[in-house]
N, C-alpha and C positions, 0 to 999 in steps of 0.2 A: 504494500500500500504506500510505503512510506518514497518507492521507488516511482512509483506511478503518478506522485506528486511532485515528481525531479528534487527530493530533498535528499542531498548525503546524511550519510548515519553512516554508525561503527554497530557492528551488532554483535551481539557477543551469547553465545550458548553456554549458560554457566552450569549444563547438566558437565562438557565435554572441559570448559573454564571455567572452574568454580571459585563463586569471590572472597574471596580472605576477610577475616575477619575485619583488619582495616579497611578495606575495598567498602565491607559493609556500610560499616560508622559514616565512611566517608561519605558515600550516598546515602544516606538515612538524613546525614546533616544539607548535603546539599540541596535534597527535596522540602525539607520540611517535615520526612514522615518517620516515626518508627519502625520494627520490624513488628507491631502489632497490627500497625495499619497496614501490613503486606501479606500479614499471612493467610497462607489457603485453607482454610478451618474443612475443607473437603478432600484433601489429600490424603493419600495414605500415611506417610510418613507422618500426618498431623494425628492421626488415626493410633498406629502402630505404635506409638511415642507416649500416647496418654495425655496427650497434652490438652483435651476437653475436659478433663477428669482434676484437674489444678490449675491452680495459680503460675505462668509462665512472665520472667521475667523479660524484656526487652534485649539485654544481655547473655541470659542464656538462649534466647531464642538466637540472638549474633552469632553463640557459639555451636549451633545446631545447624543452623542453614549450609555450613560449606558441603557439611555431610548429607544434606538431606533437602536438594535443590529446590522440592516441589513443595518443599514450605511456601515458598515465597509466589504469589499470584505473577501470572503473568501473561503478555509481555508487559514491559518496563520501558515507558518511552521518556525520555527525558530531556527538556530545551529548556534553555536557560534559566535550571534553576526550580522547571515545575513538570510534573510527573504527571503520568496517565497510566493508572496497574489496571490490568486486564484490557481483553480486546476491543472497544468501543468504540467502532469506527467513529462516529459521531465526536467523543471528544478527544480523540487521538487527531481526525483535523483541522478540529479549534485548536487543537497543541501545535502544529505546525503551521496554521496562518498566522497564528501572533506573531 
């Protein structure tokens, strides 16, 4: 889609490049969002992990995701500064006319 629009992007599969715990932080601060606000409460690994069943911290959910990709909703579009998780054709091209 993103191509169809004639907008470069870097994209990156973080099942086969998965993002470091920094990498995390990083993006979390440059969006604005948490890793609460990304995660996929539909995944298995969300599942598998018990993680409906407690209290999960922001933190340790940072230190889960490198292992366990499909925590994290996706895709993850990201322009200067502001996010779009999950597929939303809709606001993923108000993300890229800004």
């Amino acid at each position: 889609m993103l191509a169809e629009h004639g907008v470069d992007f870097d994209r990156r599969d973080y099942f086969k490049e998965p993002f470091t715990e920094d990498e995390l932080r990083a993006l979390f601060d440059e969006i604005g969002m948490t890793p609460t606000d990304l995660l996929s409460k539909r995944s298995k690994a969300y599942k598998d992990l018990g993680l409906a069943d407690r209290e999960v911290t922001d933190e340790e959910l940072i230190r889960l995701i490198p292992d366990n990709p499909t925590l994290i909703r996706r895709p993850i579009v990201v322009k200067d500064g502001q996010a779009v998780v999950g597929f939303s054709q809709d606001k993923i091209e108000a993300l890229i006319d800004n």
